[in-house]
C-alpha positions in Angstrom: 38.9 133.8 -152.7 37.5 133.0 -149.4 35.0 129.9 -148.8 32.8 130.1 -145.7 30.8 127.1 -144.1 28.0 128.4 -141.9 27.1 124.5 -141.0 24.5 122.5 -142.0 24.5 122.9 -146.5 25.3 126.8 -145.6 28.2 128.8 -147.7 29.9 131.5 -148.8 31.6 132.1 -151.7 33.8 135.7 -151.1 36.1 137.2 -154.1 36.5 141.2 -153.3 33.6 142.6 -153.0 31.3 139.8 -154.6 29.6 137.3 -151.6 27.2 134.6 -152.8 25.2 133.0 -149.9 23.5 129.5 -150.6 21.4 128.0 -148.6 21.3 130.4 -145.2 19.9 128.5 -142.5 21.1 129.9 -139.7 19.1 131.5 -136.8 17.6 128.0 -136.1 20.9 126.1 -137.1 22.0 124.2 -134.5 25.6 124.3 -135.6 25.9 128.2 -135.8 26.5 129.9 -132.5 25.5 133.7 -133.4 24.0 135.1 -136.5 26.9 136.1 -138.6 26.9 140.3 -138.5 29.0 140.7 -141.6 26.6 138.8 -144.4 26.2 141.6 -146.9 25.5 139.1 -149.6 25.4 139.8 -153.3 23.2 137.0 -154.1 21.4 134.2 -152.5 21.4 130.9 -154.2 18.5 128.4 -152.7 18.5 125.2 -153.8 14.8 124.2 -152.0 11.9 125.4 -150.2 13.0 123.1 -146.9 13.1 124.9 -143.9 16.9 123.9 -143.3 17.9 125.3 -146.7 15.5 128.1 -147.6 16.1 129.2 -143.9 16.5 133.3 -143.1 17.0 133.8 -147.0 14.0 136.1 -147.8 15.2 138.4 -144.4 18.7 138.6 -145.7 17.7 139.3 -149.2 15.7 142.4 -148.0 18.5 143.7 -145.2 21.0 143.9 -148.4 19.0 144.5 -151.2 20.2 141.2 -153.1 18.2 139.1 -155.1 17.1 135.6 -154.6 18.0 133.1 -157.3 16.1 129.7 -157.1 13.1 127.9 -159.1 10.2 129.7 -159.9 8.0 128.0 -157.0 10.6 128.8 -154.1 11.4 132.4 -155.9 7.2 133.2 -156.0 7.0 132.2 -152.1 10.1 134.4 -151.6 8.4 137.4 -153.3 5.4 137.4 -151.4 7.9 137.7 -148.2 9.1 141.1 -150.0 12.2 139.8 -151.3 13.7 140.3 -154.7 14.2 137.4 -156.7 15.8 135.8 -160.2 14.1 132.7 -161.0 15.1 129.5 -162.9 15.1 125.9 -163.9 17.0 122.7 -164.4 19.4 123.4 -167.5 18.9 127.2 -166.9 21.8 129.6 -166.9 22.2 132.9 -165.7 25.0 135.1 -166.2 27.0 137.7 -163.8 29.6 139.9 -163.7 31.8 136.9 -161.9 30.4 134.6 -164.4 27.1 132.2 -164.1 25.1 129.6 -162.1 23.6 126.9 -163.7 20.8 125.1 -162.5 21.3 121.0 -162.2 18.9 118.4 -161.0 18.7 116.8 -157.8 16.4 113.7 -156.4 14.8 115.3 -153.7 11.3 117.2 -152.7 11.0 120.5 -152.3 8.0 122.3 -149.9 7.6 125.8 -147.5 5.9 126.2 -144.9 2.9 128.6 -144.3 1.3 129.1 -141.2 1.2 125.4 -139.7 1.3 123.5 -143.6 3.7 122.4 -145.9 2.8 123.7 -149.4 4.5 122.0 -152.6 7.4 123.9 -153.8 8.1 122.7 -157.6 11.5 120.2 -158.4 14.5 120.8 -156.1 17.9 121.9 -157.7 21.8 122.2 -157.2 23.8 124.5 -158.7 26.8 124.7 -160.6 28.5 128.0 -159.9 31.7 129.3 -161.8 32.8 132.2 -159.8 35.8 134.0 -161.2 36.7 131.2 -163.2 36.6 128.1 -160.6 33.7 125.9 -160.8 31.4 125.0 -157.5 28.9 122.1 -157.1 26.4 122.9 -154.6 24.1 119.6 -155.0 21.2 120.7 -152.5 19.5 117.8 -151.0 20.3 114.7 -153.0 20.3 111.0 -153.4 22.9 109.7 -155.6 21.8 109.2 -159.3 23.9 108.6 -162.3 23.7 111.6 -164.1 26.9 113.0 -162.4 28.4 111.4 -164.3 27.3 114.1 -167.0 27.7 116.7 -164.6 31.2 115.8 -164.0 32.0 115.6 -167.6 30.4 118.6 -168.8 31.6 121.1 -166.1 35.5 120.0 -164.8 34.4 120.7 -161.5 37.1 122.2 -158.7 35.3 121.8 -155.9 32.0 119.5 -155.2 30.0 120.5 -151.7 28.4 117.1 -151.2 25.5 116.0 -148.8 26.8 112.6 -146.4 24.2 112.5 -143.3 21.9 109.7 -144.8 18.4 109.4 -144.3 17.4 112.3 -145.7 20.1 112.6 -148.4 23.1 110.1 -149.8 25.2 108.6 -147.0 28.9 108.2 -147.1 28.9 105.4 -149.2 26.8 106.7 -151.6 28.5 110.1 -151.3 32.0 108.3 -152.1 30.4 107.1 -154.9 29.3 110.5 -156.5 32.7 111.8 -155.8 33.6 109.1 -158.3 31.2 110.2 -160.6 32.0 113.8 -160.8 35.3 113.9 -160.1 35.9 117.5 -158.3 39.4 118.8 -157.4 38.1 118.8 -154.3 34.8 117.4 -152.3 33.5 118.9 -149.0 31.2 117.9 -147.4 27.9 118.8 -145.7 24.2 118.3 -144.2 25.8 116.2 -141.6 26.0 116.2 -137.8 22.9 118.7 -137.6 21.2 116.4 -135.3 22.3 112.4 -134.5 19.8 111.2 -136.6 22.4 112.3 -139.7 25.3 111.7 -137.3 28.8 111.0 -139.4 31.8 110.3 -139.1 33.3 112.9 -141.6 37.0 112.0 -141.2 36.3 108.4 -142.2 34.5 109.7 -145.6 37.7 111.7 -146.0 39.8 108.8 -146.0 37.6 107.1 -148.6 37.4 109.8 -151.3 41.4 110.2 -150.8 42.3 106.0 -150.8 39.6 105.7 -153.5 39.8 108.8 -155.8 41.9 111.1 -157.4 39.8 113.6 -155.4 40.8 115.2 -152.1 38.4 116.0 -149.4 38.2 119.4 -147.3 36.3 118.7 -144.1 35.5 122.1 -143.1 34.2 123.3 -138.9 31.0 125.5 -138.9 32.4 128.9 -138.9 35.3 128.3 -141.1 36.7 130.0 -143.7 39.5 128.6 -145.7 41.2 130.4 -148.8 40.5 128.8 -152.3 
């Protein structure tokens, strides 16, 4: 099994010939040099309408005939682009062949973008993704908030993909303190480093999670792929 980071709160999950894409910003990501040629997703998880997140979704939905899977705000937006799309909502399952995606909550806001406005975009989301029989947290945009605690207990995660940049999401601190709450394998995280006004030190946060937790922390480069 192959996890990509793309930058930003951009991955891949790879096993054979299954891909699942969440969140694909990329042509106006900063942090990714060239758009990657070799996408071919089978699904695209989105876990908000945010420019940074929603991103090139609805063009790489429709280049490999893959459905969109996010709430049914984003997914409606999404359809009027042309794109396929598999729509649910906080506590919702849905089943595939490698296993399922759950939505979870997250304490954020959610909008797109048409023509020069901002138009609501229903509740925000993360996801919990058991692919092949590990089990992913994507959180999306989020502050910290106590139900991972729940989320943690309910769903023994392996691996939690955690936002640390601050101001617009949790900050290491509060990151560290999720980590505690869920208790992943591992924690990786994210929406950092995009611009200096989410500047961190992700080596630091590392240290933390490892001195603090039973957890270890992956910090992964934009472009990466590590084996799972």
């Amino acid at each position: 099994m192959e996890v990509t980071f793309y930058g930003h709160a951009c991955f891949s999950l790879r096993q054979e010939k299954t891909n699942i894409l969440i969140d694909p910003w990329l042509r106006q990501n900063p942090m990714v040099k060239e758009f990657p040629a070799d996408l071919k997703p089978n699904l695209i998880l989105v876990t908000h309408g945010h420019a940074d997140h929603l991103g090139d979704a609805v063009e790489i939905a429709k280049a490999a005939d893959c459905p969109i899977l996010s709430t049914p705000e984003v997914g409606y937006h999404c359809a009027k682009g042309g794109a396929n799309i598999l729509a649910g909502h906080l506590g919702g399952t849905v089943r595939f062949d490698f296993g399922q995606v759950t939505f979870v909550p997250a304490w954020h806001s959610s909008s797109v973008t048409i023509g020069e406005e901002r138009v609501y975009a229903g509740n925000p989301c993360g996801f919990i993704i058991k692919f092949y029989g590990l089990r992913f947290y994507h959180a999306g945009d989020t502050s910290l908030f106590l139900d991972m605690k729940l989320i943690g207990e309910r769903h023994s995660l392996d691996y939690a993909f955690l936002p640390i940049g601050g101001l617009y999401t949790m900050d290491p601190e509060d990151a560290l303190e999720a980590v505690k709450f869920l208790q992943p394998r591992t924690v990786i995280p994210m929406h950092y480093n995009t611009w200096d006004r989410v500047a961190q030190n992700a080596e630091e946060f590392k240290a933390a999670v490892e001195r603090q937790t039973a957890s270890k922390c992956l910090v992964m480069k934009p472009g990466e792929t590590v084996q799972m």
